[in-house]
LUMMARDO-801455 format. One line per 4 residues: number of its first residue (from 1); their letters; for each residue x, y, z of N, C-alpha, C. Coordinates in steps of 0.1 Angstrom, whole numbers, always signed. Atoms other than C-alpha are relative to their C-alpha. Layout:
% LUMMARDO-801455
NUM> A> X/Y/Z/X/Y/Z/X/Y/Z | ...;
This chain:
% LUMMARDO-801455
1> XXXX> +14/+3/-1/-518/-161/+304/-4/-14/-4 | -1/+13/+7/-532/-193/+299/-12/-2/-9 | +8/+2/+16/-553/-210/+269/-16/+4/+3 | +16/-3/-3/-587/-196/+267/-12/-10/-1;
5> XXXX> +6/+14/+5/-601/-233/+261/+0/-7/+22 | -1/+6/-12/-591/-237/+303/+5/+10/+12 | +0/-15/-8/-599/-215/+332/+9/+5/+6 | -15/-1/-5/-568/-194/+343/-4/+7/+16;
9> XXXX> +0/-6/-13/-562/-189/+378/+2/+15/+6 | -3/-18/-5/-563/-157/+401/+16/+2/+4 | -15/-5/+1/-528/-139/+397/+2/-3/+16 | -4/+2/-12/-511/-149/+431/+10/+18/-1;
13> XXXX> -7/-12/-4/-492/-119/+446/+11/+4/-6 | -10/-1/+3/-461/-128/+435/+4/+2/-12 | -3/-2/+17/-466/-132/+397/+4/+10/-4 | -3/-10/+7/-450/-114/+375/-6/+1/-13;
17> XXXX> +3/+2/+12/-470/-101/+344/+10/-1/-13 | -9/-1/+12/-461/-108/+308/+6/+10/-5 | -4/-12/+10/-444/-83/+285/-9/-1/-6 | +14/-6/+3/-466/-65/+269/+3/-10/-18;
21> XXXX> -1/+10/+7/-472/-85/+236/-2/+12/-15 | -3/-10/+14/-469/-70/+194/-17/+0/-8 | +15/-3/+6/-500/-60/+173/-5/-18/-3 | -3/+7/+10/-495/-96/+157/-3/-15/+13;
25> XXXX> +0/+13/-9/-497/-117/+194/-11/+4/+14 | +9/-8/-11/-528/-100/+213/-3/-11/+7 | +3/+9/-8/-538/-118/+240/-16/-6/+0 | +14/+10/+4/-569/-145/+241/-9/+10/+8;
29> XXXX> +16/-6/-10/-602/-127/+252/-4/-2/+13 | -2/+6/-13/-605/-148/+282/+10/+0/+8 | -12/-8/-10/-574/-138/+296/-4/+10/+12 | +5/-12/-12/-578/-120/+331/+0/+10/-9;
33> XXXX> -3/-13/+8/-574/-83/+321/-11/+11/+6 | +4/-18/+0/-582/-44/+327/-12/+2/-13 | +8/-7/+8/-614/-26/+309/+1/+11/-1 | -1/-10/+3/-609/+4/+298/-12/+8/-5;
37> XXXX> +9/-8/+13/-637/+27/+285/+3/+11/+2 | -7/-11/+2/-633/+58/+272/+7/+9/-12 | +2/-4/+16/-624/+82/+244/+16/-1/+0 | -9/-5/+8/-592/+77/+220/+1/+9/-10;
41> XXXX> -4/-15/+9/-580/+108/+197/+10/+3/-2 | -15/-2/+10/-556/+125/+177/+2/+13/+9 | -5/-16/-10/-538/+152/+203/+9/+8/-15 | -2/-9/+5/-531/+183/+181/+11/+7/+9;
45> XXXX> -10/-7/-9/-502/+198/+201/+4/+13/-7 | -10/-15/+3/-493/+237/+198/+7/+5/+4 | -9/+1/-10/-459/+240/+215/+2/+18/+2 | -6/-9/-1/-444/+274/+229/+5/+3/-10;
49> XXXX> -11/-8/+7/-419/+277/+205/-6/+0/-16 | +5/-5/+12/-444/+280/+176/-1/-22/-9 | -2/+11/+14/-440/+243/+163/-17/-8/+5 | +11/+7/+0/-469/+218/+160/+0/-14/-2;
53> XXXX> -2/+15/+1/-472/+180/+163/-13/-6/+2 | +11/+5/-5/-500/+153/+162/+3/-12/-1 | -4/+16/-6/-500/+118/+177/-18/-5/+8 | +11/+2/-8/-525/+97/+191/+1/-1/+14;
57> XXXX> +3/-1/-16/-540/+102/+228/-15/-1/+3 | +12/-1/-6/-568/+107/+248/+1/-5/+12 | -8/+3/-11/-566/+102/+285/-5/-14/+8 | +2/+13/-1/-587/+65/+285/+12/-9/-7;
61> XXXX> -15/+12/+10/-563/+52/+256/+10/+2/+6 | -15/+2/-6/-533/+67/+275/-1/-9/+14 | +2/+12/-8/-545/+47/+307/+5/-13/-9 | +5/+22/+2/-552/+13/+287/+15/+2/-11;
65> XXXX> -9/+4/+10/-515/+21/+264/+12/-3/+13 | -11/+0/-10/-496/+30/+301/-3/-21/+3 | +6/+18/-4/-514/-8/+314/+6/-12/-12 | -9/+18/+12/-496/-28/+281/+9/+1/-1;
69> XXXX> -18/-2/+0/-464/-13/+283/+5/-5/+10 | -1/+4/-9/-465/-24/+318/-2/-12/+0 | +1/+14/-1/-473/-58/+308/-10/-5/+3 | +14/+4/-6/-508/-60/+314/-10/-2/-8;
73> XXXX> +12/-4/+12/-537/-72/+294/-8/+7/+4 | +7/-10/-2/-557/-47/+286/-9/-2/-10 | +11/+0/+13/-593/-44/+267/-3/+17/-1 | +4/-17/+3/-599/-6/+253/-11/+1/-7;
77> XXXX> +11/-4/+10/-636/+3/+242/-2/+14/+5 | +1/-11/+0/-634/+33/+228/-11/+3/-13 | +12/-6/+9/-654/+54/+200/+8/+11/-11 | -9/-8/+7/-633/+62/+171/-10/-7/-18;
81> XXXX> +1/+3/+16/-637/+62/+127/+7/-9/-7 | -8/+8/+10/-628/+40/+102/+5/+12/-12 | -8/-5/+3/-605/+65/+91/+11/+4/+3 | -13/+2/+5/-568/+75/+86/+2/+1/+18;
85> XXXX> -6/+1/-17/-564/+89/+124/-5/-13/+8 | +1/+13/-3/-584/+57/+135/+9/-8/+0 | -12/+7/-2/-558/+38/+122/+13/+3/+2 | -18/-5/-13/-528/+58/+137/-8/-6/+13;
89> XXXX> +2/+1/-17/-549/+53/+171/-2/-16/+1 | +4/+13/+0/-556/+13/+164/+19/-1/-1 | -12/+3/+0/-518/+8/+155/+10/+6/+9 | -6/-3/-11/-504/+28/+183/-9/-7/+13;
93> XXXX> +4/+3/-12/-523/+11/+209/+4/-13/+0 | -10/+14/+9/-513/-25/+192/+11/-6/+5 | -13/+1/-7/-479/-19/+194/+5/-2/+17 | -5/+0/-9/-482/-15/+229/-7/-13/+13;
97> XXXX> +4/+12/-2/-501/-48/+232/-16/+4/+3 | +13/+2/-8/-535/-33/+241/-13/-7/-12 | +11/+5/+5/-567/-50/+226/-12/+11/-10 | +6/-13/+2/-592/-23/+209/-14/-8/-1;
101> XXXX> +9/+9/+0/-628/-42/+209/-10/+6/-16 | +2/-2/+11/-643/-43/+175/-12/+8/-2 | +14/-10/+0/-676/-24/+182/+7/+17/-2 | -12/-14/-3/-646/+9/+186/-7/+7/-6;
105> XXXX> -4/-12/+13/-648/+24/+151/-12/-1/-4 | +8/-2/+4/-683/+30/+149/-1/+17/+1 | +0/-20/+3/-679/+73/+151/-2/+1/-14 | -2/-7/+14/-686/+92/+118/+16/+4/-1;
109> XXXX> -12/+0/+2/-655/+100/+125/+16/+4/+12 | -6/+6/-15/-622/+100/+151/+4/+14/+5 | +2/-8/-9/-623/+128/+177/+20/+8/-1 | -6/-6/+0/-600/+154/+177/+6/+13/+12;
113> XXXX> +3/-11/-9/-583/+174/+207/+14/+10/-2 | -15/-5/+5/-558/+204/+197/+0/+2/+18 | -7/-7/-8/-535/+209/+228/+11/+13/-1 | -9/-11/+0/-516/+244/+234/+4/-3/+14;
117> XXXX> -10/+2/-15/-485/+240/+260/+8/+15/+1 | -5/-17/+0/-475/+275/+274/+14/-2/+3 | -14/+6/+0/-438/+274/+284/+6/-5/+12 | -3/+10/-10/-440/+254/+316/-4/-14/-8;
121> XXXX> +7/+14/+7/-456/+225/+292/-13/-2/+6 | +15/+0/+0/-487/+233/+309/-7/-3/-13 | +9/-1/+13/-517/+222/+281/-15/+3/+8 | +13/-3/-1/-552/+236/+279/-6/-7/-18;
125> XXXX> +11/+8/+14/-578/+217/+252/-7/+5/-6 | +15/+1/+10/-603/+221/+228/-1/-14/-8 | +3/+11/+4/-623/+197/+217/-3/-8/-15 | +12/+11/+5/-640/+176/+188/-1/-11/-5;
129> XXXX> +2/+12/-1/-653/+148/+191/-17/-7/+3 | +16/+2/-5/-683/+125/+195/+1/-19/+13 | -7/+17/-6/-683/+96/+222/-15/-7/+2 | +9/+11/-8/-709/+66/+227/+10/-10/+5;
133> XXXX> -6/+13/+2/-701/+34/+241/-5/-13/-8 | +2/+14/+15/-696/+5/+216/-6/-12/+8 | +12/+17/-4/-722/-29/+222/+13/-5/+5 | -1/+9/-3/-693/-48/+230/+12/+3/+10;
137> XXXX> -3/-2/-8/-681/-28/+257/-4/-9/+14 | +3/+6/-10/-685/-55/+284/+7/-10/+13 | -10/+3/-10/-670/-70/+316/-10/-17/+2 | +4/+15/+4/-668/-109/+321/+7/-1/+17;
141> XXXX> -7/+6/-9/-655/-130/+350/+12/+3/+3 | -20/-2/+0/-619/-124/+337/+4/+13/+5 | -3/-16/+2/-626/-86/+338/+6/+7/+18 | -8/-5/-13/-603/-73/+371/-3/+12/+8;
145> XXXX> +8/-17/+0/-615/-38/+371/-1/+9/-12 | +2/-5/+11/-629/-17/+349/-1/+16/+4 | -1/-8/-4/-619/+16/+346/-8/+13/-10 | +4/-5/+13/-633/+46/+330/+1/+19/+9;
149> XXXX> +2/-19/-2/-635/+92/+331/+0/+5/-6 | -3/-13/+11/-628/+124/+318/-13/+2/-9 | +14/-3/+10/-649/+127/+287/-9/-5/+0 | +8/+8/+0/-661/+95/+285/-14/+3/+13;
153> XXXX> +15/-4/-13/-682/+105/+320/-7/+7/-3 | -1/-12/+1/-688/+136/+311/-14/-1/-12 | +4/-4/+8/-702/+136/+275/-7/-8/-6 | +8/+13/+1/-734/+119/+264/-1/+3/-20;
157> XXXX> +7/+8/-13/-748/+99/+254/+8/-12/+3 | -10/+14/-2/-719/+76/+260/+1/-1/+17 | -6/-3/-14/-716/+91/+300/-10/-7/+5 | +10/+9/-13/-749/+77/+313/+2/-19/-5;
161> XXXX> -3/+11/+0/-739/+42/+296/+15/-2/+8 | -11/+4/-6/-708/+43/+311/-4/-3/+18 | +6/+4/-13/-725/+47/+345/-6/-12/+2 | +5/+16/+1/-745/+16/+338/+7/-6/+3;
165> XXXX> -8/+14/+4/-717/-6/+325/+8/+0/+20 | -6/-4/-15/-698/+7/+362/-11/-7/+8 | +10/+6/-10/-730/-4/+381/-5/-16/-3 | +1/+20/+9/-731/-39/+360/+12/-4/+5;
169> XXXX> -18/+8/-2/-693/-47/+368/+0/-1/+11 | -5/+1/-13/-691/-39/+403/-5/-10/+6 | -4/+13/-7/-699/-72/+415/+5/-10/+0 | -11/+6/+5/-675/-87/+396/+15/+4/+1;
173> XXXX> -10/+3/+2/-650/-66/+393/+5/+16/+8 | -4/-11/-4/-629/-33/+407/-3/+9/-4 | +3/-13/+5/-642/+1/+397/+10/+9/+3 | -12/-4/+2/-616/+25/+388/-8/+13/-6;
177> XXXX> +7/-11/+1/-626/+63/+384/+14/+11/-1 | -6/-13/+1/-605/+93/+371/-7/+9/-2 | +15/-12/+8/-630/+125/+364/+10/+4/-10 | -5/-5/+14/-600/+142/+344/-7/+7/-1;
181> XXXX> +11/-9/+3/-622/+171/+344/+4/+4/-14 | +1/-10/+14/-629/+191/+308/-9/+9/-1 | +6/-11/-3/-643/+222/+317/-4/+7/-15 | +7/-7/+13/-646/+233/+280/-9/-10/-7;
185> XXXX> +10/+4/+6/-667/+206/+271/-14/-3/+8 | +13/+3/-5/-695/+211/+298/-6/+11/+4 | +10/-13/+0/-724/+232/+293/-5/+2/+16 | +9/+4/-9/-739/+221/+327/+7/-4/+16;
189> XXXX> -9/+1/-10/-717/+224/+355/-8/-9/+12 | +5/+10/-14/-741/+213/+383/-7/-14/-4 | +2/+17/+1/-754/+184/+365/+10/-7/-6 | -11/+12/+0/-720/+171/+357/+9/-4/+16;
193> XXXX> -3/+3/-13/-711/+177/+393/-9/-12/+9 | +12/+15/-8/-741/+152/+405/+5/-13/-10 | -8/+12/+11/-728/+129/+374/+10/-5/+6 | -17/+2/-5/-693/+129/+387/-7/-7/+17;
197> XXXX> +6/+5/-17/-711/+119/+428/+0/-12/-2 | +9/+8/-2/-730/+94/+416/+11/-12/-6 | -10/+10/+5/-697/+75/+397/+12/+2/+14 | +1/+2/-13/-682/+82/+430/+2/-11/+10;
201> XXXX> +1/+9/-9/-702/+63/+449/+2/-13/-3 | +0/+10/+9/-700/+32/+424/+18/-6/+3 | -14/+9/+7/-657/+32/+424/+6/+0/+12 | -11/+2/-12/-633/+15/+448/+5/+7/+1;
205> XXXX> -15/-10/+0/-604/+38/+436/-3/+9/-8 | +3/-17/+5/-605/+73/+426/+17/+5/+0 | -9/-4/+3/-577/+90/+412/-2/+16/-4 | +6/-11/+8/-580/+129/+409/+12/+13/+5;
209> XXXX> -12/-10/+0/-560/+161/+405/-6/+12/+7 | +3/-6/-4/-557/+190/+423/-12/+11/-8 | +8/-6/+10/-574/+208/+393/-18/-6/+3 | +15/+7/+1/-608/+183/+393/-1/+6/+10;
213> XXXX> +7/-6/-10/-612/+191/+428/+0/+17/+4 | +2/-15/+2/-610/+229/+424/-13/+2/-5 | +4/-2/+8/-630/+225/+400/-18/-8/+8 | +13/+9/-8/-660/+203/+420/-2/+5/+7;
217> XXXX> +4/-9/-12/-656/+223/+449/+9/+10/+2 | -12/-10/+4/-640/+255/+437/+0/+14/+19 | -4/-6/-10/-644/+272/+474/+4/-7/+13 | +0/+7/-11/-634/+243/+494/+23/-3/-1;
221> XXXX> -15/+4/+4/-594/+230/+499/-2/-14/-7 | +2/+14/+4/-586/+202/+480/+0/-6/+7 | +3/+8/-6/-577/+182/+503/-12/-7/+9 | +13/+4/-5/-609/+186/+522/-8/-12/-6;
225> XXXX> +5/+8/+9/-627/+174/+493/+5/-11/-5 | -4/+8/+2/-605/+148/+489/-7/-13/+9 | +8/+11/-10/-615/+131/+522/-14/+2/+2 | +13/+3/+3/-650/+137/+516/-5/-9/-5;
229> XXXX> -1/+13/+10/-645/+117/+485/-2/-15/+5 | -4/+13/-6/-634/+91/+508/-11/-6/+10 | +7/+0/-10/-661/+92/+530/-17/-3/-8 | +13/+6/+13/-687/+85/+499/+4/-12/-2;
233> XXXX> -2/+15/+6/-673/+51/+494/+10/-5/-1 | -15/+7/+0/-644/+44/+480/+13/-3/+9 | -4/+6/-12/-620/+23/+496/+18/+11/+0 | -15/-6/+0/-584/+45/+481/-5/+13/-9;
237> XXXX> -1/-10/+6/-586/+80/+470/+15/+7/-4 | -14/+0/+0/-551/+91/+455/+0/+15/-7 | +2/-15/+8/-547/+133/+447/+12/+1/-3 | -2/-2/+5/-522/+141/+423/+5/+17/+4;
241> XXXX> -2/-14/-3/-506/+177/+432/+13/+2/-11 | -12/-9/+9/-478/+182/+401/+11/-2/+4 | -16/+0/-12/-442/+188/+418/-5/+3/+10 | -2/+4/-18/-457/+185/+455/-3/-14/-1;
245> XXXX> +3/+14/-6/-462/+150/+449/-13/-6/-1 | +15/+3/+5/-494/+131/+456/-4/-5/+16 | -3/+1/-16/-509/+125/+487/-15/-10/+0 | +10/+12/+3/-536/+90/+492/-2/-4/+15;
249> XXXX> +6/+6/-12/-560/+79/+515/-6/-12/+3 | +9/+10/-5/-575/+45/+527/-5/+2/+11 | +9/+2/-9/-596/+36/+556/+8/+2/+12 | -10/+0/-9/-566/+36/+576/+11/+13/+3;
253> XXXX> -11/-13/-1/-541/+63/+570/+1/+10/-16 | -1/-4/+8/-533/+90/+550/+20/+6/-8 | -15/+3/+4/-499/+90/+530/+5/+8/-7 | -8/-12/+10/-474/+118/+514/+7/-10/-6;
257> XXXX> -11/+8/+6/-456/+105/+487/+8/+16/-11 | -7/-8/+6/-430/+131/+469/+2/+1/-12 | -3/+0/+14/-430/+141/+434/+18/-7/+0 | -12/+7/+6/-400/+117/+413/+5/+16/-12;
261> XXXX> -1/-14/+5/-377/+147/+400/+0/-8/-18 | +0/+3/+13/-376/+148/+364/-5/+12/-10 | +1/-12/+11/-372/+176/+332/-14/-1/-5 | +12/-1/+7/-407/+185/+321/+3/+5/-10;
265> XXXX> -1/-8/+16/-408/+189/+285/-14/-2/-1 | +17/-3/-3/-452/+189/+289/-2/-11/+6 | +6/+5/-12/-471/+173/+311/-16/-7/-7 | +13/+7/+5/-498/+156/+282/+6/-13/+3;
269> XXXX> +0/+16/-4/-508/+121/+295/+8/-4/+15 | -6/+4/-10/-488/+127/+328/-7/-11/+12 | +14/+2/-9/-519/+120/+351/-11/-15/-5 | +5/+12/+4/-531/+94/+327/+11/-13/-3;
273> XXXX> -12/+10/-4/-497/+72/+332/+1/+0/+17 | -1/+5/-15/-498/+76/+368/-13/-8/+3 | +8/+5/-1/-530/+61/+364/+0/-19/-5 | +1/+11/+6/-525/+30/+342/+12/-6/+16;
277> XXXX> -12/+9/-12/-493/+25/+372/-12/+0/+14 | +4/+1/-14/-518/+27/+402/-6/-12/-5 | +3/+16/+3/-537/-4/+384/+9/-10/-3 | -9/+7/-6/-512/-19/+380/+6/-8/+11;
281> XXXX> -5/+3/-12/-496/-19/+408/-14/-5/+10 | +11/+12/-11/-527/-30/+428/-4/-15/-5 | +6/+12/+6/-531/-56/+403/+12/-11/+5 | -12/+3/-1/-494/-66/+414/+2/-2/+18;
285> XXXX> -1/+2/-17/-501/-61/+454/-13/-13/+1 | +18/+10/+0/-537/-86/+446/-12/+8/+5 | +12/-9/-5/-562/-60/+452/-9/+3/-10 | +12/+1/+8/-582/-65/+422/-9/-10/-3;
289> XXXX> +7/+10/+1/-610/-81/+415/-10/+3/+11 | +13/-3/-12/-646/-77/+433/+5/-9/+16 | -4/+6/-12/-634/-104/+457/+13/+1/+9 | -15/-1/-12/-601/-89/+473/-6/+16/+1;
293> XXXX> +5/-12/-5/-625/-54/+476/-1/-3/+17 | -1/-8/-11/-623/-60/+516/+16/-3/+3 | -14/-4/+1/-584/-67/+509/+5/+16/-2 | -1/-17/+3/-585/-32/+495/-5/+7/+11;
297> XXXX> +2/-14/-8/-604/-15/+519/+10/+0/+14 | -9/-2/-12/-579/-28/+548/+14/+3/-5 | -13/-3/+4/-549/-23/+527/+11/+4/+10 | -15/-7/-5/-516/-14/+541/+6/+11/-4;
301> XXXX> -5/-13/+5/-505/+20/+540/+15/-4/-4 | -12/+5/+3/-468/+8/+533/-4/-7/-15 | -3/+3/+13/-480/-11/+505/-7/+8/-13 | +5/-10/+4/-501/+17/+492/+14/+13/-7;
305> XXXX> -11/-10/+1/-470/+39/+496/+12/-5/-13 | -12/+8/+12/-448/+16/+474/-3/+2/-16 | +14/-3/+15/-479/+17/+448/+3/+11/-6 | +4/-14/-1/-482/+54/+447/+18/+4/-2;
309> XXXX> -15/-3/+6/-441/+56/+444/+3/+2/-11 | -5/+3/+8/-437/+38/+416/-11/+8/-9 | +7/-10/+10/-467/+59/+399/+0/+15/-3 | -5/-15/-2/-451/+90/+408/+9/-2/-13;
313> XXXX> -15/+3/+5/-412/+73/+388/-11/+0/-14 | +6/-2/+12/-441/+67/+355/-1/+12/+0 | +2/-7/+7/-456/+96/+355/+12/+12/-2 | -10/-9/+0/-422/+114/+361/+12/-6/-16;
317> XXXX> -11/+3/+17/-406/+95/+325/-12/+7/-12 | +9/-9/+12/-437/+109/+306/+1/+18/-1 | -2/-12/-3/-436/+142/+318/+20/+2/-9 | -11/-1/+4/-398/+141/+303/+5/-4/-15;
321> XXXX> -1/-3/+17/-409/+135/+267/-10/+3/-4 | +8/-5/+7/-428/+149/+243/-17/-10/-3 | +13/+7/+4/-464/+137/+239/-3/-8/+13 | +3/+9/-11/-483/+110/+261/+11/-14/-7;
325> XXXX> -8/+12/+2/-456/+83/+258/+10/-2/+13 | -1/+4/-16/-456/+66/+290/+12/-12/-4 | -13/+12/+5/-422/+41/+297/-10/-17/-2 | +1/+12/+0/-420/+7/+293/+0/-11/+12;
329> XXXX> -6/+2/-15/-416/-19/+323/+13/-1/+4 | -15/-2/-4/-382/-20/+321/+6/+10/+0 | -6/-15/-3/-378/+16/+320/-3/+4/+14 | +7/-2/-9/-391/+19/+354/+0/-14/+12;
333> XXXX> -1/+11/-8/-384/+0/+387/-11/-5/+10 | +14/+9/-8/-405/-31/+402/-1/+9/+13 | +1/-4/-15/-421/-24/+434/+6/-12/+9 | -5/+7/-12/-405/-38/+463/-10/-10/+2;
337> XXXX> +11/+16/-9/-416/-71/+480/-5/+9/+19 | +6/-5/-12/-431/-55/+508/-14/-6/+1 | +6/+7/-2/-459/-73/+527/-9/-4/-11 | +6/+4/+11/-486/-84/+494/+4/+5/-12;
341> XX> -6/-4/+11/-467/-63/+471/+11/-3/-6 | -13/+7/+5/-443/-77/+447/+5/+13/-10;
């Protein structure tokens, strides 16, 4: 990245990002970079076999932890306590180079979600927690795309500022949308279903699992709903099916890509690592940034397909350990030089 005293150039295709950097070497402010908003927490895990573990997660910080392992700066405003799990979730995100923005640790206190894994590593949640977004949640020139879901959308009064900040960025920068649905934290089914529309229409790229859309349009196929999605706006819709794989659409074609095999020992943070790799990797084909939005919407299905590969091979090393602890970039192979994709 270069010195934040002198403007750095737009990433050429071919660059290669840095390694992700140590709590001790965070990267300058002005540095291009990913926004993240969205809630960090301490996952409570209650496994099958009776045992119990807690680590930090939440499926915005697992995005913005997959994005610095990957080598990417990243800025995370989230809505956590100046207390003990606070700083487990500040020192685990550090380590993995991401930024946390100082407005974070204004909560009474840092949000808690126990997970139970039945004995496929399926998890179901409960919650508590409280989310706003922090003042210095903001997107700049440098900011590439700003991504945000799940609770964060979801649970006010942080969800209708997140809509905002999403309708402030988009003419600067990529809008990035997971719903990540949480069905036990919403009283109000049809007005989070118009919530969820209306962020939607606002994002380039949509990322969502067969579950969300069950769940948005519980008598329709997914897939249907998928290319509806697509027909609201956004330029790449990418569905998530488990072991069938994942199956993604642009303006142009629509693309199977095959689950990456791999031992499931649970499946927390799977979906939120395939996520931090699809930004990525667009950040790595040049498809971010408000100004390469009609690069995106013409994209190349081939270079889509390479994308969407290598976000399968992530979320297939997470799925293969315990907790959300997505690889590193050297655990996990570059994408091919295929036409803008390096």
């Amino acid at each position: 990245m270069t010195d934040p005293a002198t403007p750095a150039p737009r990433p050429t295709p071919s660059a290669e990002p840095a390694p992700p950097t140590s709590s001790a070497e965070q990267p300058p402010p002005a540095a291009e970079h990913i926004l993240v908003v969205g809630e960090a927490l301490i996952d409570v895990v209650h496994r099958a076999d009776g045992s119990v573990s807690e680590h930090p997660g939440g499926s915005l910080a697992n995005v913005a932890l997959t994005l610095g392992r990957l080598g990417r700066t990243t800025r995370l405003a989230t809505w956590i306590g100046q207390d003990d799990y606070g700083d487990q979730v500040i020192a685990w995100l550090r380590d993995s180079g991401v930024e946390v923005t100082d407005g974070s640790r204004g909560a009474a206190a840092t949000g808690v979600a126990t997970a139970h894994l039945d004995a496929t590593g399926a998890a179901t949640y409960d919650f508590r927690l409280s989310w706003q977004v922090p003042s210095d949640a903001t997107c700049t020139p440098k900011t590439m795309a700003m991504h945000s879901g799940s609770i964060a959308a979801i649970l006010e009064p942080g969800a209708t500022a997140v809509r905002d900040l999403m309708a402030t960025a988009r003419p600067t920068a990529t809008i990035t949308l997971d719903p990540n649905i949480r069905p036990a934290l919403i009283t109000d089914a049809p007005a989070a279903r118009e919530r969820l529309a209306s962020l939607i229409r606002l994002a380039d790229v949509i990322k969502v699992s067969d579950e969300d859309l069950l769940w948005l349009a519980p008598d329709q196929d997914p897939v249907t709903t998928a290319a509806e999605i697509l027909d609201a706006g956004p330029a790449l819709v990418v569905l998530t099916r488990g072991a069938q794989g994942a199956l993604a659409w642009t303006r142009q074609a629509m693309i199977d890509i095959p689950a990456a095999p791999a031992p499931v020992v649970d499946t927390v943070g799977a979906g939120d690592s395939f996520m931090g790799a699809l930004l990525d990797g667009l950040w790595s084909a040049g498809l971010l940034g408000a100004g390469q939005r009609p690069d995106l919407q013409s994209s190349d299905a081939d270079v889509i397909a390479a994308i969407i590969s290598r976000c399968a091979a992530v979320a297939a090393v997470t799925v293969s350990r315990p907790g959300a602890d997505p690889p590193r970039r050297d655990e996990v192979p570059e994408l091919p030089r295929h036409g803008a994709c390096t």
